[in-house]
C-alpha positions as a Markdown table, in Angstrom:
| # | Residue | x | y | z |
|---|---|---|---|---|
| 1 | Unk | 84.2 | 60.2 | 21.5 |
| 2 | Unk | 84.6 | 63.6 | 19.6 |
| 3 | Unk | 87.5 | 64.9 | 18.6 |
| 4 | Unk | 89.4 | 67.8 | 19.7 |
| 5 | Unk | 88.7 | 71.4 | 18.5 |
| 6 | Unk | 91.2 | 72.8 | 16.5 |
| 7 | Unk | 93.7 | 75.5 | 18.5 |
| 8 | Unk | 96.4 | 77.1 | 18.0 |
| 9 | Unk | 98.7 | 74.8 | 20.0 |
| 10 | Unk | 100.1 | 72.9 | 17.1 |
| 11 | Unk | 102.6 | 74.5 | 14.9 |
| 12 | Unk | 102.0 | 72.9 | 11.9 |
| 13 | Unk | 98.4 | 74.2 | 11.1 |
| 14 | Unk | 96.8 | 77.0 | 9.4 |
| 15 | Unk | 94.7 | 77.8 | 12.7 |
| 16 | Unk | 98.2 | 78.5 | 14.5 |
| 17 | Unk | 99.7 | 80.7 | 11.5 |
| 18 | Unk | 96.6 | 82.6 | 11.5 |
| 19 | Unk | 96.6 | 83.7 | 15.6 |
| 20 | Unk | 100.6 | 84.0 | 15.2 |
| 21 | Unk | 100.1 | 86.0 | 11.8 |
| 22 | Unk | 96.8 | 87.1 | 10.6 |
| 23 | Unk | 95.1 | 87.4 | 13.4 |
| 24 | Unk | 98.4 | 90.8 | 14.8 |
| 25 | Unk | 98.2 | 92.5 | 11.2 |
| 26 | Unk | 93.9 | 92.8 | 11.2 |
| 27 | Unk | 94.4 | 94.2 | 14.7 |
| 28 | Unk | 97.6 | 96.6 | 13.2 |
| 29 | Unk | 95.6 | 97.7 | 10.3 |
| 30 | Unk | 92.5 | 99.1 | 12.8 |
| 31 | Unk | 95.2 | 101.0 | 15.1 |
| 32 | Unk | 96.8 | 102.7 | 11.8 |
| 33 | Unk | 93.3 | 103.5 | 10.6 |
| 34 | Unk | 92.5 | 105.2 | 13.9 |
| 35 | Unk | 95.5 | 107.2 | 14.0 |
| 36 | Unk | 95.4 | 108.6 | 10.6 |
| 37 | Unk | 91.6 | 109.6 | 11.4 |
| 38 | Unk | 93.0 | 111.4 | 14.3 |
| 39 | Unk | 95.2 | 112.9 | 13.0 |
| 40 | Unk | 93.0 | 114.5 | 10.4 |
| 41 | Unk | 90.0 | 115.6 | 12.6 |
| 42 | Unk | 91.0 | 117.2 | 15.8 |
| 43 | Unk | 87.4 | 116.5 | 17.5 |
| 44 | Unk | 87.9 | 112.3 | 16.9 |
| 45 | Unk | 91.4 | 112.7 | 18.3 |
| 46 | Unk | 90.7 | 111.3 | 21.9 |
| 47 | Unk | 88.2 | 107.9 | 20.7 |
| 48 | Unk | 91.3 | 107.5 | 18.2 |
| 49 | Unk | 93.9 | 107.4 | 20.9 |
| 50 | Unk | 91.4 | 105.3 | 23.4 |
| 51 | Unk | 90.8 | 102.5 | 20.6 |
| 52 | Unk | 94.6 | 102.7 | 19.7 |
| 53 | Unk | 95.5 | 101.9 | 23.1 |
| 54 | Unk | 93.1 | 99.4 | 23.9 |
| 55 | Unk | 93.8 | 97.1 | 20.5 |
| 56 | Unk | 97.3 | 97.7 | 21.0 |
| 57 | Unk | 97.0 | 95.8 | 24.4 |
| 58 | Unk | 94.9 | 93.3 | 23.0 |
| 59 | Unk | 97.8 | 92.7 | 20.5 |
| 60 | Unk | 100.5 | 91.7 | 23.0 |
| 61 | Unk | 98.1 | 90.0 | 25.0 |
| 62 | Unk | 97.4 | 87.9 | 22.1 |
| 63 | Unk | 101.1 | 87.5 | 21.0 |
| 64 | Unk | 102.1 | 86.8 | 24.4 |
| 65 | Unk | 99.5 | 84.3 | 24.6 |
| 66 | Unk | 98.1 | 85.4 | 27.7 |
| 67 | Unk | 94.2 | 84.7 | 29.1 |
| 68 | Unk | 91.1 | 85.6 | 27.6 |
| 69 | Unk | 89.8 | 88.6 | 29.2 |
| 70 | Unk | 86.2 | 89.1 | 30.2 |
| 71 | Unk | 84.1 | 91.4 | 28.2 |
| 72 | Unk | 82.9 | 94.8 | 29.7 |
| 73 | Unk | 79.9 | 96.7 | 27.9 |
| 74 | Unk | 76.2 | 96.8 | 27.5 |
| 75 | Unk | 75.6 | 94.6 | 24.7 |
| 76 | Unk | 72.9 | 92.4 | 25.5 |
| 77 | Unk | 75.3 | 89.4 | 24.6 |
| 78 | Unk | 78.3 | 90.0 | 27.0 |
| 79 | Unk | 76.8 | 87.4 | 29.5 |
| 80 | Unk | 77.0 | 84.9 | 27.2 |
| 81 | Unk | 80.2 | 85.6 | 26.0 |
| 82 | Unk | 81.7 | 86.1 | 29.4 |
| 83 | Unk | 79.8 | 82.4 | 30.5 |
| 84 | Unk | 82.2 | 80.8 | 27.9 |
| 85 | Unk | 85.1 | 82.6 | 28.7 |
| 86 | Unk | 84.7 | 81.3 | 32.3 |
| 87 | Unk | 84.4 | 77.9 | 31.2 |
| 88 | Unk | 87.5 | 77.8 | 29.0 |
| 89 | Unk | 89.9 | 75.4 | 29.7 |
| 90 | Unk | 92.5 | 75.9 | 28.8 |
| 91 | Unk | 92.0 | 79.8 | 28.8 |
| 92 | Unk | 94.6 | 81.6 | 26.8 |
| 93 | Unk | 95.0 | 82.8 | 22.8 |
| 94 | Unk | 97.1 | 79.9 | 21.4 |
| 95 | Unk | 94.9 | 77.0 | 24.0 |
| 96 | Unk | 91.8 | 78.0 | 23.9 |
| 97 | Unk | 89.5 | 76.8 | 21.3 |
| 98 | Unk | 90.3 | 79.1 | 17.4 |
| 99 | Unk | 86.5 | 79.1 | 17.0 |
| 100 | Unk | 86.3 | 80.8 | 20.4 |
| 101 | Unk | 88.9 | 82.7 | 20.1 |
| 102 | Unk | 89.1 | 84.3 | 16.9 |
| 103 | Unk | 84.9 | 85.2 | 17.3 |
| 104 | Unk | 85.9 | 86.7 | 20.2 |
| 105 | Unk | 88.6 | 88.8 | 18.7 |
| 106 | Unk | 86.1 | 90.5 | 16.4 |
| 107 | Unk | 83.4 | 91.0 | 19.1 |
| 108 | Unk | 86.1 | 92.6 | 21.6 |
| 109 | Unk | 87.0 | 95.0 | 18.4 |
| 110 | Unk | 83.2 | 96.1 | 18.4 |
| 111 | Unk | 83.3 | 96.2 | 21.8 |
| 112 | Unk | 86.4 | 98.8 | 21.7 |
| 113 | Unk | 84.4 | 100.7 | 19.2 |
| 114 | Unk | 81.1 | 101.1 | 20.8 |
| 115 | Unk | 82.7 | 102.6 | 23.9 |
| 116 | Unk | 83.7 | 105.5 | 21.9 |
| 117 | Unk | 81.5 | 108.4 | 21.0 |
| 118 | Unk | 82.4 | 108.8 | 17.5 |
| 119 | Unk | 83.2 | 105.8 | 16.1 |
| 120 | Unk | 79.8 | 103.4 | 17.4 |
| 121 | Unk | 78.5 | 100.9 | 14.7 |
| 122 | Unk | 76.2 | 101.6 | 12.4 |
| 123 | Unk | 77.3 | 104.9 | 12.0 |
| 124 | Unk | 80.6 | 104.0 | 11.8 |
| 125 | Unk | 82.7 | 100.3 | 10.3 |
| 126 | Unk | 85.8 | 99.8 | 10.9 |
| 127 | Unk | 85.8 | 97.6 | 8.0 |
| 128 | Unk | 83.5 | 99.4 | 5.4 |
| 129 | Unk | 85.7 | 101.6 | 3.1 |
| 130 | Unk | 88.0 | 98.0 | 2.7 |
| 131 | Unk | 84.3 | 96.4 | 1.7 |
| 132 | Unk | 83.1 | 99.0 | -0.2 |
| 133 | Unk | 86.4 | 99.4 | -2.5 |
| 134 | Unk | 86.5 | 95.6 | -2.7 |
| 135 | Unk | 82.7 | 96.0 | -4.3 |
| 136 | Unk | 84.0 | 98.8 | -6.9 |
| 137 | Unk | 86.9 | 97.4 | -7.8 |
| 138 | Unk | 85.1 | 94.2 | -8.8 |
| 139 | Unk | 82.2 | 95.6 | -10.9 |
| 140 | Unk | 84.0 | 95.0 | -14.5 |
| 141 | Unk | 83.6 | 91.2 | -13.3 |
| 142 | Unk | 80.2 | 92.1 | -11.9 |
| 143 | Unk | 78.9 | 93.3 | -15.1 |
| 144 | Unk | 80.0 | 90.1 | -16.8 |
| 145 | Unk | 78.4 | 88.0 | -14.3 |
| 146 | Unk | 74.9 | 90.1 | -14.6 |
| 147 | Unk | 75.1 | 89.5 | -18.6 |
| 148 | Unk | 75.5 | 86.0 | -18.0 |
| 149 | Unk | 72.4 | 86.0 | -15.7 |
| 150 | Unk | 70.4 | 88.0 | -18.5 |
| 151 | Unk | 71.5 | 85.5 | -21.1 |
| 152 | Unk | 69.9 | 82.5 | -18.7 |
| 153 | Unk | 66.4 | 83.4 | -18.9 |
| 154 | Unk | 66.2 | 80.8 | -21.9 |
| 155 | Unk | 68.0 | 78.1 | -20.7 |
| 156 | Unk | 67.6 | 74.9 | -19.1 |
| 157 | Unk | 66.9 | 75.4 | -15.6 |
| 158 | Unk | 69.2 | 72.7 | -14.2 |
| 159 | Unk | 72.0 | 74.0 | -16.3 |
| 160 | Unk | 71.6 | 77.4 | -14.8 |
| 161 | Unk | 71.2 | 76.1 | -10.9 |
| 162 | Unk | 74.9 | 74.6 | -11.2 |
| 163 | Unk | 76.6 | 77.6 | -13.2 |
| 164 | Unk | 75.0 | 79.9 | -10.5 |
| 165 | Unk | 75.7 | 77.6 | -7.4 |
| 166 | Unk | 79.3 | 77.3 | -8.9 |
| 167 | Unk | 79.5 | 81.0 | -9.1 |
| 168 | Unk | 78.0 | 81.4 | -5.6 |
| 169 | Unk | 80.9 | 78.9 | -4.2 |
| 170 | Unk | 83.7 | 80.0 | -6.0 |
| 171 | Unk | 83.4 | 84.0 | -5.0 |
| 172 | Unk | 83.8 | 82.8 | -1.5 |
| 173 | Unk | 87.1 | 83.3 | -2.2 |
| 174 | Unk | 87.2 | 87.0 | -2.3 |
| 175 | Unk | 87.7 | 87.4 | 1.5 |
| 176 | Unk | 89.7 | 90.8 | 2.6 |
| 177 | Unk | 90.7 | 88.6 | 5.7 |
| 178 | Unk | 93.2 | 86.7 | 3.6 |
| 179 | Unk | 94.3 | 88.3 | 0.5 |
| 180 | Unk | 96.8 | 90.6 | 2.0 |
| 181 | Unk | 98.5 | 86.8 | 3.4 |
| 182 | Unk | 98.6 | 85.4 | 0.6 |
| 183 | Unk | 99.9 | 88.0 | -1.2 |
| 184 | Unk | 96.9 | 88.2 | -3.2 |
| 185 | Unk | 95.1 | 90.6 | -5.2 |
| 186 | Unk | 91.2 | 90.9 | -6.0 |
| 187 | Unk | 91.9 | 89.7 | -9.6 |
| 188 | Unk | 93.9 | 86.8 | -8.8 |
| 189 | Unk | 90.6 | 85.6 | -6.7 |
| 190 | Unk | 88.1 | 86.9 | -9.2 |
| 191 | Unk | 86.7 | 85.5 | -12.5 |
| 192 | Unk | 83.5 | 85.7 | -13.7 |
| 193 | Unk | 83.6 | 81.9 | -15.1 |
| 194 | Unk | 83.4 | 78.7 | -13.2 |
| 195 | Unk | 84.8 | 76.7 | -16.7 |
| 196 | Unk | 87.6 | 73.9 | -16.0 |
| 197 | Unk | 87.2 | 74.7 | -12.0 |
| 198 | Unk | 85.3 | 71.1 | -11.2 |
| 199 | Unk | 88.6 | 69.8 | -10.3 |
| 200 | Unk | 89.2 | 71.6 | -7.1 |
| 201 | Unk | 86.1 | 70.9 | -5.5 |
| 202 | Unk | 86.9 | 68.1 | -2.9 |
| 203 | Unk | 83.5 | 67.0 | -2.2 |
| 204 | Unk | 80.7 | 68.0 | -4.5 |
| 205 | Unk | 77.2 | 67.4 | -3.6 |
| 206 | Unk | 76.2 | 69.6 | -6.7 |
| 207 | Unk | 74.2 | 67.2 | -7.9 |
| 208 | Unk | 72.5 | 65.8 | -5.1 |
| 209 | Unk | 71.6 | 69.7 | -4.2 |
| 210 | Unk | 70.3 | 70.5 | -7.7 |
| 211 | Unk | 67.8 | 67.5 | -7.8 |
| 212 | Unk | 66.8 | 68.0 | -4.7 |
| 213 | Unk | 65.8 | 71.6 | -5.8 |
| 214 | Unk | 64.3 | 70.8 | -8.8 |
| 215 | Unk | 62.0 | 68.6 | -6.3 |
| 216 | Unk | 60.6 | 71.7 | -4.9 |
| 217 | Unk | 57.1 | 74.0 | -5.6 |
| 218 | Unk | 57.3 | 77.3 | -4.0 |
| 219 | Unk | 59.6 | 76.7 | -1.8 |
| 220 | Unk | 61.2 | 79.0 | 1.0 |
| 221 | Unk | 65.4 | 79.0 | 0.4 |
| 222 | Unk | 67.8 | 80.1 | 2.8 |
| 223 | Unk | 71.3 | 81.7 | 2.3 |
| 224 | Unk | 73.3 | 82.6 | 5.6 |
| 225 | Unk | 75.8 | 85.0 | 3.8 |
| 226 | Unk | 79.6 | 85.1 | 4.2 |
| 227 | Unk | 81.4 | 88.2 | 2.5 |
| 228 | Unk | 80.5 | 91.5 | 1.5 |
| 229 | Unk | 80.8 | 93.0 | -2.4 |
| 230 | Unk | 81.8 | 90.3 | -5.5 |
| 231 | Unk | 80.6 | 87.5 | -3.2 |
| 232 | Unk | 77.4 | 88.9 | -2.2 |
| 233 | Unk | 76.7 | 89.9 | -5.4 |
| 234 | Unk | 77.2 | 86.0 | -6.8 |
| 235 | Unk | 75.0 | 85.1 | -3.7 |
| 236 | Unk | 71.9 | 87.9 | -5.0 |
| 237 | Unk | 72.2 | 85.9 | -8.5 |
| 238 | Unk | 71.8 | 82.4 | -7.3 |
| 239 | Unk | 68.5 | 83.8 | -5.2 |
| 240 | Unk | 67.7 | 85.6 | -8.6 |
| 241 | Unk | 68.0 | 82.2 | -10.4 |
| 242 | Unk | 66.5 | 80.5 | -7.7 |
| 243 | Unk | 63.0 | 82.8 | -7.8 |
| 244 | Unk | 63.2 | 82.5 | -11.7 |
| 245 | Unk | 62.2 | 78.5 | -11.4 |
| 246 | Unk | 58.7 | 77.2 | -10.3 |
| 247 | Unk | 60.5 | 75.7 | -7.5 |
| 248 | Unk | 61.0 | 78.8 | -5.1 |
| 249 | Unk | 59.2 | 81.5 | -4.5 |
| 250 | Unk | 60.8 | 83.2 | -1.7 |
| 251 | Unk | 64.8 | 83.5 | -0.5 |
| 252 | Unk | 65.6 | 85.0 | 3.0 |
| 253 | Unk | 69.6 | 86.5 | 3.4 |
| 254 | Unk | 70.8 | 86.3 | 6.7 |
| 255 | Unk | 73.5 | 89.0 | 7.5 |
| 256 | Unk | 75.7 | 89.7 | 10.6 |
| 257 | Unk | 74.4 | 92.3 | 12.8 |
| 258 | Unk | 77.6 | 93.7 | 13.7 |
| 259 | Unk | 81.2 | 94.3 | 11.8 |
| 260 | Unk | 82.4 | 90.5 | 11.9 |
| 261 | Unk | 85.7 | 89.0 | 10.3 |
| 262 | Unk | 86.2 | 91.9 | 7.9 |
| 263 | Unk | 84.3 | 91.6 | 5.3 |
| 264 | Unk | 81.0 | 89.9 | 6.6 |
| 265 | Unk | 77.6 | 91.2 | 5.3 |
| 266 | Unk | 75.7 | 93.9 | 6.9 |
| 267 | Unk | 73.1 | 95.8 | 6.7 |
| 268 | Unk | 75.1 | 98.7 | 5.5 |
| 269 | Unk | 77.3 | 96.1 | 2.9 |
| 270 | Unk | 73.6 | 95.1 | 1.6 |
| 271 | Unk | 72.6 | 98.6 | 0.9 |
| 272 | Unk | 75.5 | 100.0 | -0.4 |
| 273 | Unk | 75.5 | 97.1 | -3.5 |
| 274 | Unk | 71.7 | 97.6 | -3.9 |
| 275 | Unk | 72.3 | 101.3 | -4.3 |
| 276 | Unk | 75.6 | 101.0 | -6.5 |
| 277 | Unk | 74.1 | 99.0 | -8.7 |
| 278 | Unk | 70.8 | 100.9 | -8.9 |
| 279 | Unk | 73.2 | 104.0 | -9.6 |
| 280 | Unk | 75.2 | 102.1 | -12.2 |
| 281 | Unk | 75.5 | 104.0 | -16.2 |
| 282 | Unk | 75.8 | 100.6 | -17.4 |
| 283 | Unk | 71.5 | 99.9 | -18.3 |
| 284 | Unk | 72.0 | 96.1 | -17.6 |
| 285 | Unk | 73.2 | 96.8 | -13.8 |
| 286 | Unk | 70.5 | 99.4 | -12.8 |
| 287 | Unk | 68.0 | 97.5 | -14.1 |
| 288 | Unk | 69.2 | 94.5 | -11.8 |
| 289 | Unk | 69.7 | 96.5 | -9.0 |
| 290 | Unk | 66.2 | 98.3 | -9.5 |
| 291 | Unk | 65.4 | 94.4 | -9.7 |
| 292 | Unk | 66.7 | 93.6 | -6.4 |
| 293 | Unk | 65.5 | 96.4 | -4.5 |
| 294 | Unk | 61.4 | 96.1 | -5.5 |
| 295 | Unk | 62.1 | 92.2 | -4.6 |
| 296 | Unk | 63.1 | 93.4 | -1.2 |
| 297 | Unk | 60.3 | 95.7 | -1.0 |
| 298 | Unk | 57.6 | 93.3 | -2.5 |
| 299 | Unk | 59.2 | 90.4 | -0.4 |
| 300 | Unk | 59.8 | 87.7 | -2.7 |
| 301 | Unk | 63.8 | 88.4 | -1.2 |
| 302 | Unk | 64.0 | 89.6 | 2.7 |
| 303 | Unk | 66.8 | 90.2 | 4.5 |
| 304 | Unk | 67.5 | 89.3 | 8.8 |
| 305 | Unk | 70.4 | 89.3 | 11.1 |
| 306 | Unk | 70.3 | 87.5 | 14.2 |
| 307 | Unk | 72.9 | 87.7 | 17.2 |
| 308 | Unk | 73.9 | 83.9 | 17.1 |
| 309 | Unk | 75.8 | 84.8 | 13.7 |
| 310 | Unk | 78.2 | 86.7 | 15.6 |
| 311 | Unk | 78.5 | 84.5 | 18.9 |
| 312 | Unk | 81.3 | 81.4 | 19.2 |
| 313 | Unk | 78.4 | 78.7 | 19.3 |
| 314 | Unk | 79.1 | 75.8 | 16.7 |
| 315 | Unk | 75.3 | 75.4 | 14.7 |
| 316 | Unk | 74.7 | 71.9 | 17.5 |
| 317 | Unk | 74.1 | 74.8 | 20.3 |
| 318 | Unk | 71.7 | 76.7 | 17.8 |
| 319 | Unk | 68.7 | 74.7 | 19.1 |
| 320 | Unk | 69.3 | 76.0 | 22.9 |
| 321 | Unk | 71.2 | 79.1 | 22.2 |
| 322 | Unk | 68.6 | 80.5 | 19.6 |
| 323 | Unk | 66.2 | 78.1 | 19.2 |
| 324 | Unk | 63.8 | 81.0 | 17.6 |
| 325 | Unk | 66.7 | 81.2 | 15.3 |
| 326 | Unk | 66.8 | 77.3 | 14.7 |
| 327 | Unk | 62.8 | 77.1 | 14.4 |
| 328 | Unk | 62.8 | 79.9 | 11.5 |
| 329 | Unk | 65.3 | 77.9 | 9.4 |
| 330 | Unk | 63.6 | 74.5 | 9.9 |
| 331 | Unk | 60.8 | 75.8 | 8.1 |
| 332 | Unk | 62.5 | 76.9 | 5.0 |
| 333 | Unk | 62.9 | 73.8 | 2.4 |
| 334 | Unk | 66.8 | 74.5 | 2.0 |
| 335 | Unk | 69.3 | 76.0 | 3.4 |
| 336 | Unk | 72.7 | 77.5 | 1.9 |
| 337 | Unk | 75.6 | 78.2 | 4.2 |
| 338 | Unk | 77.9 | 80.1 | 2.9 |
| 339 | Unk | 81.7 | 80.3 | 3.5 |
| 340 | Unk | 84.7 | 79.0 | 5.7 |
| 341 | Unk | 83.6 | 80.1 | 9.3 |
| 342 | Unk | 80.0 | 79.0 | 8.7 |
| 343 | Unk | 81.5 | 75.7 | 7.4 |
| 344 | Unk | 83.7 | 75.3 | 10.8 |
| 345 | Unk | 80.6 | 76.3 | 12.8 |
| 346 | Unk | 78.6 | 73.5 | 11.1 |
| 347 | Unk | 81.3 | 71.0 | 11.9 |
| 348 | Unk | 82.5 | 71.9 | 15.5 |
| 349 | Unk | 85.6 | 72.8 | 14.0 |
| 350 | Unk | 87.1 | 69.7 | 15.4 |
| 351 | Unk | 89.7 | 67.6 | 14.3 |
| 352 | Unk | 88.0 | 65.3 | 12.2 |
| 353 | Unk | 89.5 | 62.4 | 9.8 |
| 354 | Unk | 88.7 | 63.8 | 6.7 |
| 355 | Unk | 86.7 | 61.2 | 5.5 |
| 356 | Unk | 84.1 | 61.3 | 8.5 |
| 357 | Unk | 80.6 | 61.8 | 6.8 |
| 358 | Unk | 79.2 | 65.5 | 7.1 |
| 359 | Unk | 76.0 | 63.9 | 8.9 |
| 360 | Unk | 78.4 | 62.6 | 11.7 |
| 361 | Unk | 80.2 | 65.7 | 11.9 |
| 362 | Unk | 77.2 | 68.4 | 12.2 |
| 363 | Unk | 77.2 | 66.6 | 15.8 |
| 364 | Unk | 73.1 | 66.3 | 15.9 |
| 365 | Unk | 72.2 | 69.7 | 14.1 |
| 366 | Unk | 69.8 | 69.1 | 11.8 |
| 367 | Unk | 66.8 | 71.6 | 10.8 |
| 368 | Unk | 66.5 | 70.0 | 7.3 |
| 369 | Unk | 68.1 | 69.9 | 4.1 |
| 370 | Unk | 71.0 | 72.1 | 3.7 |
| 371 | Unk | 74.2 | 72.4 | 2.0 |
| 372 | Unk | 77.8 | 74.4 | 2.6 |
| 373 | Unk | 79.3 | 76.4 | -0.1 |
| 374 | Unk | 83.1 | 77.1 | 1.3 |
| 375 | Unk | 86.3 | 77.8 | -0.7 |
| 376 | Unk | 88.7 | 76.1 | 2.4 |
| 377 | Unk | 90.5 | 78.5 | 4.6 |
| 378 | Unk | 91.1 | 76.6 | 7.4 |
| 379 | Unk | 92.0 | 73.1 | 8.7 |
| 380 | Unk | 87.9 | 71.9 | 9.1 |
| 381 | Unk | 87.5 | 69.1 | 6.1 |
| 382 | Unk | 85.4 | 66.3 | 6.3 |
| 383 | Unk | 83.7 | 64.3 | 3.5 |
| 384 | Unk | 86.4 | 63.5 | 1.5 |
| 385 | Unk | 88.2 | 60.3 | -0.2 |
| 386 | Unk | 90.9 | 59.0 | 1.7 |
| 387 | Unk | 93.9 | 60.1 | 0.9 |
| 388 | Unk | 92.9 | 63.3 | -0.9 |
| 389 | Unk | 93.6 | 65.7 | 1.6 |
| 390 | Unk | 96.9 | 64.4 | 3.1 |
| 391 | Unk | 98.0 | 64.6 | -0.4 |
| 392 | Unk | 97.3 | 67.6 | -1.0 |
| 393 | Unk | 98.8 | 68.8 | 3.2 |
| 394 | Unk | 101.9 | 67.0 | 1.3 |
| 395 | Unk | 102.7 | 68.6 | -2.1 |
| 396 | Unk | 100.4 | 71.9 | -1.7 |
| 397 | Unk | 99.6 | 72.7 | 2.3 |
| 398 | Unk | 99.9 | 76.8 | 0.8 |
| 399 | Unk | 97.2 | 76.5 | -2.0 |
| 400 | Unk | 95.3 | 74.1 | 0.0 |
| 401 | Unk | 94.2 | 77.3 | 2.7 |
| 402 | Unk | 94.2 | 80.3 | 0.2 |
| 403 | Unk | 90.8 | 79.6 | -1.1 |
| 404 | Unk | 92.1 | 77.4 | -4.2 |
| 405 | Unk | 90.3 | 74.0 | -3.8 |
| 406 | Unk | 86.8 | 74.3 | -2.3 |
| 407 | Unk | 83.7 | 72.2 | -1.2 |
| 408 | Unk | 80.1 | 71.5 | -1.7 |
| 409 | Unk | 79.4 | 69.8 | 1.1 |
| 410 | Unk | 75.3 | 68.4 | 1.6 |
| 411 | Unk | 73.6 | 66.5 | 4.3 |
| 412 | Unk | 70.9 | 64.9 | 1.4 |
């Protein structure tokens, strides 16, 4: 018998805090971005008051903890989304499934958007100037990270796989969803060394995952993206490293397709760090963006976005929901999931004792090889020793969801 899925019923757990706390303040944050935009351009005045009006409902019927509410539009998704919505019980913000629940909040906020004329995505993210000054404000840490990649060429492949896959997991924790929480500041999240971190991973596959890949001729890698800016960037290097070796030969990104838990990867996000880097002074970064782009061009990297990234579906529906989806990632050699909600997608985000085996958790999904980079944000843990994670709920529950202690989790 499965367990539960984690909700917001419970007082005592993060996914409760984050409906009661986060979940008001991202949805405050969009209304005060509206406004001021209204209030500066006449013409925008009327989409700013609509989206105002209709988030600001959404906020009370969230804190009130009323029912789920059907969505409206066009998108070619909303029957799905509305089929789940109908089968919730129970239906409201604090029962219902968090998985469901806090996908659906970001969907209904594109919804709210695309019914506007002015503010439709691409044209417009709500979310973008956050992402893009995120990106900016992290490019002294950037540049160090690119030097350490041009300094690589000559080492021992190995080496460079875990100081790359280490970068790759630890900038997961640059996530604009959380910092303002925590009271956090890019800097405090930021560091463009892994050294004396090896502590704070909880379960580390490393390497089991590095092996594995130095198994590999010409393989086709995988990496589902998470966030937008530093963290993307440290994803682009591990792909760089990873074409560098005689073991791969071509890495596919997959990105969200719409504006999804604030700092997501889009299209736009992927773009933007191409071109800042490409526009760089510093030599080192334009010639690595110049890199990255005639890869994208030539191939050796591509780039996707499918609409199951951005549905509530755990990855054990991916075979029915998307199977063309499922069928494109069984045929890549490895796959790297990236972050805390593709981590709780992977797992169900279910109730699980902590020390339940990441095979028994994935609940049947199983395309091949894979491995989940996640700083933890949430209460979703398996594959630990006993005992470590009660500890640690015990003398530092805070730290534990901040993005302080992560995991490299692997079904090889």
């Amino acid at each position: 018998e499965l367990p539960p899925k984690l909700c917001g019923q419970h007082t005592d757990t993060f996914c409760y805090m984050s409906i009661k706390d986060r979940h008001p303040v991202t949805i405050t944050k969009i209304i005060d971005q509206v406004y001021q935009i209204g209030l500066r351009e006449e013409d925008l005045q009327q989409d700013a008051k609509d989206v105002a009006a209709k988030l600001s409902r959404l906020k009370n019927r969230l804190q009130t903890d009323k029912e789920i509410e059907p969505l409206e539009g066009e998108g070619e998704d909303v029957e799905m989304w509305n089929t789940v919505i109908e089968q919730l019980e129970p239906n409201t913000w604090f029962t219902a499934p968090w998985l469901t629940v806090e996908c659906y909040l970001y969907r209904y906020i594109h919804e709210v958007f695309q019914e506007t004329t002015h503010f439709q995505y691409p044209q417009y993210d709500t979310f973008r100037a956050e992402k893009d000054t995120g990106l900016l404000a992290s490019l002294d840490n950037i540049s160090q990270i690119s030097r350490t990649l041009e300094h690589s060429r000559n080492q021992p492949t190995e080496l460079v796989l875990r100081e790359f896959i280490k970068l790759s997991l630890w900038g997961n924790k640059t996530d604009l969803s959380l910092l303002k929480h925590f009271n956090l500041e890019l800097g405090d999240v930021q560091s463009a060394s892994v050294e004396g971190l090896d502590d704070m991973i909880l379960c580390n596959d490393l390497e089991k995952v590095v092996q594995y890949i130095m198994s590999l001729k010409d393989a086709k890698v995988d990496i589902v993206l998470d966030n937008a800016g530093y963290e993307l960037f440290g994803d682009l290097c591990l792909g760089e490293v990873l074409l560098r070796t005689p073991h791969v030969s071509h890495v596919t990104f997959h990105m969200k397709s719409i504006p999804w838990f604030v700092s997501d990867v889009t299209t736009n996000d992927m773009d933007f760090i191409i071109r800042t880097l490409s526009g760089s002074p510093e030599e080192h970064l334009a010639d690595l963006g110049r890199l990255w782009e005639s890869r994208f061009t030539y191939k050796t990297f591509s780039r996707t976005q499918h609409p199951f990234w951005t549905t509530c579906h755990p990855f054990s529906d991916m075979s029915r929901v998307a199977p063309d989806l499922y069928q494109d990632i069984a045929r890549s050699e490895f796959v790297f999931l990236k972050g805390d909600l593709n981590y709780r997608k992977l797992v169900g985000d279910r109730q699980w004792d902590h020390v339940t085996e990441l095979r028994a958790a994935v609940e049947g999904f199983n395309p091949g090889p894979l491995c989940a980079l996640r700083t933890i944000k949430s209460d979703s843990i398996v594959g630990c020793k006993k005992g470590v994670v009660e500890r640690l709920l015990k003398e530092d529950k805070d730290k534990l969801f901040c993005g302080a202690y992560a995991m490299i989790s692997s079904n090889l």
